[in-house]
C-alpha positions as CSV (number, residue, x, y, z in Angstrom):
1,X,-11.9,0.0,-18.8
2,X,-10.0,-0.9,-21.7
3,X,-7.8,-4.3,-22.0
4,X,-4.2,-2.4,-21.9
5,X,-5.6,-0.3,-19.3
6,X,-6.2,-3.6,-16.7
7,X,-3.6,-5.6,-18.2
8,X,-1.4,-2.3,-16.8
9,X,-3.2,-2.0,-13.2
10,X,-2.8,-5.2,-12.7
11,X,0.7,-5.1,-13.5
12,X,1.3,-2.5,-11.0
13,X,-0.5,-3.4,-8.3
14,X,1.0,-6.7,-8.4
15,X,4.4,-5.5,-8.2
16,X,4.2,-3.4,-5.3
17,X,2.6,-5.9,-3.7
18,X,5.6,-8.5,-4.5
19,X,8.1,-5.5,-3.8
20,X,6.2,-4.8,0.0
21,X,5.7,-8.3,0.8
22,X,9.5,-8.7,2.2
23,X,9.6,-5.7,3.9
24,X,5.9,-5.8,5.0
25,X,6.7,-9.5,6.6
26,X,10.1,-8.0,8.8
27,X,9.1,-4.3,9.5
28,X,5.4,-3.5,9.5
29,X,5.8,-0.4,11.3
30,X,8.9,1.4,9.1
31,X,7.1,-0.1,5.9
32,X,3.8,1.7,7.1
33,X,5.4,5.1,7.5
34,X,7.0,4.5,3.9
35,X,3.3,4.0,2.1
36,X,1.6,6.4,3.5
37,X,4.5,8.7,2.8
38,X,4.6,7.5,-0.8
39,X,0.7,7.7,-0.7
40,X,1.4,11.5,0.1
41,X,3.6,11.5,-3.0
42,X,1.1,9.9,-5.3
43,X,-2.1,11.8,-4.2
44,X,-0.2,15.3,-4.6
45,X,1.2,13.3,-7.9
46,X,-2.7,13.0,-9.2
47,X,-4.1,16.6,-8.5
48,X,-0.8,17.9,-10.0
49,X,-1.9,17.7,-14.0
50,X,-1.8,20.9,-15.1
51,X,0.4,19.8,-18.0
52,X,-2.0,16.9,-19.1
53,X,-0.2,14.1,-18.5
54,X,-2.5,12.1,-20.2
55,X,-4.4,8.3,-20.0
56,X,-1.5,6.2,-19.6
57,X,0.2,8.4,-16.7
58,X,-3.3,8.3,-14.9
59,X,-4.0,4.8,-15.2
60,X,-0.4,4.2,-13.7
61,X,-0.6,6.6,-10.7
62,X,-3.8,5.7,-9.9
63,X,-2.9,1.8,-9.9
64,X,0.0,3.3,-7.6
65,X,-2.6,4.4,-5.4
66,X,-4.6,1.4,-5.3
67,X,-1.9,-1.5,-4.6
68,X,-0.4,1.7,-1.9
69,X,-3.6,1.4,-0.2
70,X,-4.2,-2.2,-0.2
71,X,-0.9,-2.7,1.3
72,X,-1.8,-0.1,4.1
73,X,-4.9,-1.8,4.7
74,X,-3.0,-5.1,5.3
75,X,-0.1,-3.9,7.0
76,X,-3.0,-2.1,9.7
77,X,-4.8,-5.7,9.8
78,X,-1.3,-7.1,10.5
79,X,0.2,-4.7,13.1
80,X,-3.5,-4.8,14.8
81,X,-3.9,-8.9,14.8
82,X,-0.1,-8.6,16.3
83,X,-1.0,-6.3,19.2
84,X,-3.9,-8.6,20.0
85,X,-1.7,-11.7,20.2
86,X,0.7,-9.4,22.6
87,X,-2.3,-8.6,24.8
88,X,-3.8,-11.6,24.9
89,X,-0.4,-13.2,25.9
90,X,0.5,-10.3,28.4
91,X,-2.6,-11.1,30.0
92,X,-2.0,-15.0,30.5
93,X,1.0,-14.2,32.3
94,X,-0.4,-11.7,34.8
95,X,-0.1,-13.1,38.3
């Protein structure tokens, strides 16, 4: 991959982690349903080239795609380490 190309993905995915972060840390749940949604978006956004959008558009969908899905992945790891700590507490209190 070519230097602007990283410099570029790395750029993106680093700001939509920064931009998810806040809303990540005070509504998993809400902020899940809005990546996947924009994941939707992005993957209909990458099959959808029929007028050539060319290396630059590609590179910054497909960046769009990766920081979408590492944010998914943590929110899921999140939302499932919750639920565990809201069993496990249930459970202590269970006469």
């Amino acid at each position: 991959m070519s230097k602007w190309r990283e410099e570029k993905r790395e750029e993106i995915i680093n700001g939509i982690l920064g931009y998810f972060q806040h809303r990540q840390d005070s509504d998993p749940a809400a902020t899940l349903q809005e990546v996947e949604q924009e994941l939707d978006s992005q993957f209909f956004r990458l099959g959808n080239d029929w007028t050539g959008r060319g290396v630059v558009m590609d590179t910054v969908i497909t960046a769009t795609i990766e920081a979408l899905e590492i944010v998914r992945s943590n929110l899921l790891v999140e939302m499932e380490q919750n639920n565990s700590k809201t069993n496990n507490h249930n459970k202590g209190n269970i006469a």
